[in-house]
C-alpha positions in Angstrom: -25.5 10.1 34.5 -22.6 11.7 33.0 -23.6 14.4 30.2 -23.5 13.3 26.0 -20.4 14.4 24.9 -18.9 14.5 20.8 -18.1 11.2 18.8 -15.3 12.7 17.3 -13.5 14.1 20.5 -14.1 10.3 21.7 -12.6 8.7 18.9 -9.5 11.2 19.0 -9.0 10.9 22.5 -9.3 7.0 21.7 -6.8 6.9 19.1 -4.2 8.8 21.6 -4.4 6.8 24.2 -4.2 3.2 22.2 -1.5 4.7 20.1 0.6 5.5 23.4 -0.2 2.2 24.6 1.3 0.7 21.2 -1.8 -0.6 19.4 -0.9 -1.5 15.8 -4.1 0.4 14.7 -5.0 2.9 16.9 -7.9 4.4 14.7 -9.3 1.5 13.5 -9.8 -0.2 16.9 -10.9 2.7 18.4 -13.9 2.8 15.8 -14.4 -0.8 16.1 -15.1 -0.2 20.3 -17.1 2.5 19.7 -19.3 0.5 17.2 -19.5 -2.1 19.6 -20.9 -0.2 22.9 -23.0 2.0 20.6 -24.6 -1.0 18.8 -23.8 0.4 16.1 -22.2 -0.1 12.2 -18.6 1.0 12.1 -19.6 3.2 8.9 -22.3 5.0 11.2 -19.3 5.8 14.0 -17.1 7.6 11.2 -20.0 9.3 9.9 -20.7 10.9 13.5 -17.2 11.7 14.1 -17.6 14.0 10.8 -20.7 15.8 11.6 -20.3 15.9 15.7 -23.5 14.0 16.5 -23.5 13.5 20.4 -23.1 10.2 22.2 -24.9 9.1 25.2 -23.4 9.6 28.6 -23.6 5.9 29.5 -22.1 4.5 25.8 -19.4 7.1 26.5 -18.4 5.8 29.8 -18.7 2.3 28.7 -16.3 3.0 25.8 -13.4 4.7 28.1 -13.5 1.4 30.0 -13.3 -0.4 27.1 -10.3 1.9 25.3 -8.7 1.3 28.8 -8.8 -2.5 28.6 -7.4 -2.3 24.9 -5.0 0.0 26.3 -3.9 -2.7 28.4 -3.5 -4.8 25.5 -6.6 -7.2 26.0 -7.3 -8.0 22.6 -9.9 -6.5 20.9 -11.7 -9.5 20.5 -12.4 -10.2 23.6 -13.4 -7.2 23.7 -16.5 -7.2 21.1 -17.0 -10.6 21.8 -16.2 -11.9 17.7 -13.6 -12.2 15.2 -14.2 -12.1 11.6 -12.7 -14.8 9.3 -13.3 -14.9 5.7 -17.3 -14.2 5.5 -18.1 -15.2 9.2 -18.8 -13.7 12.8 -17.2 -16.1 14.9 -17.6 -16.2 18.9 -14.3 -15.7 20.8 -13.2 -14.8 24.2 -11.0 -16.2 26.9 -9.9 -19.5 26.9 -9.4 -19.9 23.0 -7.5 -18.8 19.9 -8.4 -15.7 18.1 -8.3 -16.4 14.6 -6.1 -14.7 12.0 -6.4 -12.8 9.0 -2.8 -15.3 7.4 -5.5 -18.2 8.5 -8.1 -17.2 6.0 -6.0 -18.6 2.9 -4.9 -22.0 4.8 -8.4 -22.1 4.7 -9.0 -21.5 1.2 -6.5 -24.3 0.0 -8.8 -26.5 2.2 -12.2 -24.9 0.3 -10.2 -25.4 -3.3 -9.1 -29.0 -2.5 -12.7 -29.7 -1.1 -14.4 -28.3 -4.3 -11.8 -30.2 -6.4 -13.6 -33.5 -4.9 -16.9 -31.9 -5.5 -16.2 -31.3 -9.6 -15.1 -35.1 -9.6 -18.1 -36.0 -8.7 -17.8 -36.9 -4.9 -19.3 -35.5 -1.7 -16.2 -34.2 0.1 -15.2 -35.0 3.4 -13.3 -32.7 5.0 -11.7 -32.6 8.7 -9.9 -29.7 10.9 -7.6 -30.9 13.2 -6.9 -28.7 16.6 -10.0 -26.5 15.1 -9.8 -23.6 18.2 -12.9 -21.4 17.9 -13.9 -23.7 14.7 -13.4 -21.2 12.0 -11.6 -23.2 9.3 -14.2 -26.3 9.5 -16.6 -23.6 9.7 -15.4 -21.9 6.4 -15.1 -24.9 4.3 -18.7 -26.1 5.6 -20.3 -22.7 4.6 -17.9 -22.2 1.4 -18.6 -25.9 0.1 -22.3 -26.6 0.3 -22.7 -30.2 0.9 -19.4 -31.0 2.5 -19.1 -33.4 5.3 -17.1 -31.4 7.9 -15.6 -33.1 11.3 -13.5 -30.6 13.5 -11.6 -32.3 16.3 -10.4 -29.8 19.2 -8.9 -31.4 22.5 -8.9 -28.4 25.2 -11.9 -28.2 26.8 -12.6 -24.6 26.6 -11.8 -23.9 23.2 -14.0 -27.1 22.5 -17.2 -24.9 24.3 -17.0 -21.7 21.7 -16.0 -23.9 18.8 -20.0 -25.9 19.6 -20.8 -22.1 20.0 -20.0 -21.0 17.2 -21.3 -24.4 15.4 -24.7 -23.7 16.9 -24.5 -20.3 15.8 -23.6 -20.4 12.5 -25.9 -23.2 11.9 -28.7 -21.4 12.6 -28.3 -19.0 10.5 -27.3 -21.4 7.5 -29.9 -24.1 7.6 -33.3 -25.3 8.0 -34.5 -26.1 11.3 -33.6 -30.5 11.8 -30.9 -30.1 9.8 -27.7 -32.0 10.4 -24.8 -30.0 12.0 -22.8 -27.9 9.9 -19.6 -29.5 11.4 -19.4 -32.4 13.3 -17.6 -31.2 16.2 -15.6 -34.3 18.3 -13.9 -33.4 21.6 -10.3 -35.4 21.7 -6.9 -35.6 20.9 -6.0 -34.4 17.3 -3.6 -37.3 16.8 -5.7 -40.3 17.2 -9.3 -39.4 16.7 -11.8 -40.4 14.1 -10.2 -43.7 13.5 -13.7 -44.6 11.9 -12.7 -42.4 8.6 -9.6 -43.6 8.2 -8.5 -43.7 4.2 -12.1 -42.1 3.0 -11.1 -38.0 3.8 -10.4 -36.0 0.8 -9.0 -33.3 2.9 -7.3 -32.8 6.1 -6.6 -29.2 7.3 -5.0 -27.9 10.6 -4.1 -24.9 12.2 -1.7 -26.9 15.2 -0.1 -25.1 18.0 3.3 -24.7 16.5 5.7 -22.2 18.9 8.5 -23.6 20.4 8.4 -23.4 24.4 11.6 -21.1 24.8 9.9 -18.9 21.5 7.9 -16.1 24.2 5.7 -14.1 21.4 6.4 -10.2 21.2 2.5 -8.7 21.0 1.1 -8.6 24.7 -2.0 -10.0 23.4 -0.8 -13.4 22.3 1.2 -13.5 25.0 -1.0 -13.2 27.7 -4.0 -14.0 26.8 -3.5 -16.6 23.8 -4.1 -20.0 25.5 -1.3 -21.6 26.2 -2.3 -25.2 24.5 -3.2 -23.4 21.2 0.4 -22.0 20.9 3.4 -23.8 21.9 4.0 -27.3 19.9 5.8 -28.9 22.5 9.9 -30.1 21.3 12.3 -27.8 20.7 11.0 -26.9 17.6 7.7 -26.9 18.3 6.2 -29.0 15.8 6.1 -32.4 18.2 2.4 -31.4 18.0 2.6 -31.1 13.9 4.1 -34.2 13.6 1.2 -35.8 15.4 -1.2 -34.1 13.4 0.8 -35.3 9.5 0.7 -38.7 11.0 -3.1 -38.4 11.9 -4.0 -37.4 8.7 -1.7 -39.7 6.7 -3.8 -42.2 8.0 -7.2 -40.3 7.5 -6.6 -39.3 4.0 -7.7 -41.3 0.6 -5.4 -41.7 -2.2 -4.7 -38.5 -3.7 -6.0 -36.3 -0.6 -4.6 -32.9 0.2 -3.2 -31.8 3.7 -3.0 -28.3 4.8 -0.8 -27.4 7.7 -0.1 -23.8 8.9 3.3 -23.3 10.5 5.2 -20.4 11.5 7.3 -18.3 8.4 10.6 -19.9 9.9 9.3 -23.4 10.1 8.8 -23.5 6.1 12.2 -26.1 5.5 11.2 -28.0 9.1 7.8 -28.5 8.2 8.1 -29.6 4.8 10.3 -32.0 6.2 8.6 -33.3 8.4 5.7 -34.1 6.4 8.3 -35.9 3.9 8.9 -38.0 6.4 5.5 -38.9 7.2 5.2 -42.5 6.1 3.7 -45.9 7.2 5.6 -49.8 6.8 3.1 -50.1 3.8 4.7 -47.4 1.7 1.6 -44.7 2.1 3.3 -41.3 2.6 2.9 -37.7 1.1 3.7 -36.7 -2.7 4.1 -33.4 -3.9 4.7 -31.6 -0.8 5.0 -27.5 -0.8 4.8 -24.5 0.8 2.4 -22.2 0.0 2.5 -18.3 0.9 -0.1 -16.3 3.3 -1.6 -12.7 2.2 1.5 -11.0 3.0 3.6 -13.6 1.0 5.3 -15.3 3.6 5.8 -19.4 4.0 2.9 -20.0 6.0 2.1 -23.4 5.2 2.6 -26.7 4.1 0.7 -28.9 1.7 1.3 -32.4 0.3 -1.0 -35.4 -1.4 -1.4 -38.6 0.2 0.4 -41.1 -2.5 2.3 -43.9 -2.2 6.6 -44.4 -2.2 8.5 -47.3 -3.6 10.1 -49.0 -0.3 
C-alpha cells in the first residue's frame, strides 16, 4: 500500500500537470478530483492543503489516475460522475451531454415564463424538447412547485441518465407515491406529445445546433460530447432547430413562450427561423428576441405563440 503522502504537494503537482495538459482551470479541477476520491467537501481539500494534513495511500493513487484521465482531457464530469446546474446534482457520464453553466439562464426564462402562468392563475405546463441528462425540465419542475413537466429526449442513452436523474431527484423532492417530477417520453423531439397540442404554456429546448463541417476546439466536447446532442444536421445546423420551433408552434397555447438555445453566431439565423415558423391558419410566433447568456452573449431565442394576418 503506498505510504500517506501531503494534500498540498498533491494538489500542486495536480495543478502542473492539468495546466500543461491545457485545462481551463487547473486548480479548481484539481480540488474538485481530490474531493471526489477523498469523499470529501471541496472546502475540506483546501483546508488540508493549508495545514498539510496527510492523505491516504490508496485516495492518493486513486487521484493520480484520475488527474491523468483529466489530463487527457476526459471531462471532469465524467469523472465525478455529476454536473451541477442551477441548485441540482445531476448524473452524467458517457453517452450524454454535460450540461452548461450558459444553460442555466435558458433555463431560467423557462422558470419566469412558467411562474408567469402560475400568477395568472393556471397550473403551468411546461415541456423540454431534446432534454439530454434532463436538467432544464428538471430545473423548472423543482423551481416551479406544481408544474406539469414533460421532457422528450430521442437517443437512447441519454434517455437512460435523463430517467436517472428523474428518479433521483424525485426522491429527494417528494413524498413516496408521488407522481414523477417530469414526465419523461422517449421519441423524436419534432413530433411527440401530439396529445398536448395548443394547451403548453411553455416550450424550452436546448437542440443540438453545430453545423457538421463546425469540429469544436475543447478536446472534451469533441471527443466525448455525443455526437446526436451536437451537430444539427444542414449546413447551418439548425435543420434540427427548425424541427423543434415547428413542434412547439404546435404545442404552445396562445400567448406561450419558447426558449431555444443556439450558438452566439446563430443569433440573426435563429431568430429567423423562428419568424418563419408558421402554419396555413395564421398561428406563428410574435415578439421574437434574443436574449443574452451569463457572459452576455446571444445565446438564445425567445418568441410568443400569436397569431399573423395572412
Amino acid at each position: 500500500m503506498p505510504e500517506d503522502v501531503r494534500a498540498g504537494s498533491l494538489v500542486r503537482a495536480a495543478v502542473t500537470a492539468l495546466a500543461g495538459a491545457g485545462v481551463a482551470a487547473p486548480r479548481t479541477d484539481a480540488e474538485l478530483l481530490l474531493a471526489h476520491a477523498w469523499a470529501r467537501e471541496v472546502a475540506d481539500v483546501r483546508r488540508a492543503a493549508i495545514l498539510g494534513e496527510p492523505v491516504p495511500g490508496a485516495v492518493a493513487s486513486a487521484y493520480d489516475g484520475l488527474v491523468a484521465r483529466r489530463a487527457g482531457r476526459e471531462p471532469l464530469q465524467h469523472l465525478t460522475g455529476t454536473a451541477p446546474f442551477r441548485h441540482l446534482e445531476l448524473a452524467v457520464g458517457p453517452g450524454v451531454f454535460v450540461p452548461r453553466p450558459e444553460t442555466e439562464v435558458v433555463a431560467q426564462v423557462a422558470i419566469d415564463a412558467a411562474q408567469e402562468a402560475v400568477a395568472a392563475g393556471r397550473t403551468p405546463v411546461v415541456v423540454d424538447l431534446c432534454t439530454g441528462s434532463g436538467a432544464i425540465a428538471l430545473a423548472v419542475a423543482t423551481e416551479v412547485p406544481g408544474a406539469v413537466v414533460h421532457a422528450v429526449e430521442l437517443d437512447a442513452d441519454a434517455h437512460t441518465w435523463a430517467r436517472r436523474n428523474v428518479e433521483r431527484v424525485g426522491t429527494t423532492s417528494g413524498a413516496p407515491g408521488a407522481p414523477p417530477l417530469v414526465h419523461l417520453v422517449r421519441g423524436d423531439a419534432r413530433t411527440a406529445l401530439t396529445a398536448l397540442d395548443g394547451t403548453c404554456d411553455v416550450v424550452v429546448s436546448n437542440p443540438p445546433y453545430v453545423p457538421s463541417d463546425a469540429v469544436p476546439v475543447d478536446p472534451e466536447v469533441a471527443r466525448h460530447d455525443p455526437a446526436v446532442a451536437l451537430y444539427g444536421l444542414g449546413p447551418d445546423g439548425l435543420e434540427v432547430p427548425r424541427g423543434v420551433a415547428r413542434a412547439a408552434l404546435r404545442l404552445l397555447r396562445d400567448g406561450g413562450t419558447f426558449v431555444m438555445e443556439h450558438a452566439e453566431v446563430q443569433a440573426a439565423s435563429a431568430r429567423a427561423l423562428v419568424e418563419g415558423t408558421r402554419t396555413p391558419a395564421g398561428d406563428a410566433f410574435t415578439d421574437v428576441r434574443t436574449l443574452p447568456d451569463l457572459t452576455g452573449r446571444p445565446r438564445m431565442v425567445v418568441a410568443r405563440r400569436g397569431r399573423i394576418a395572412l
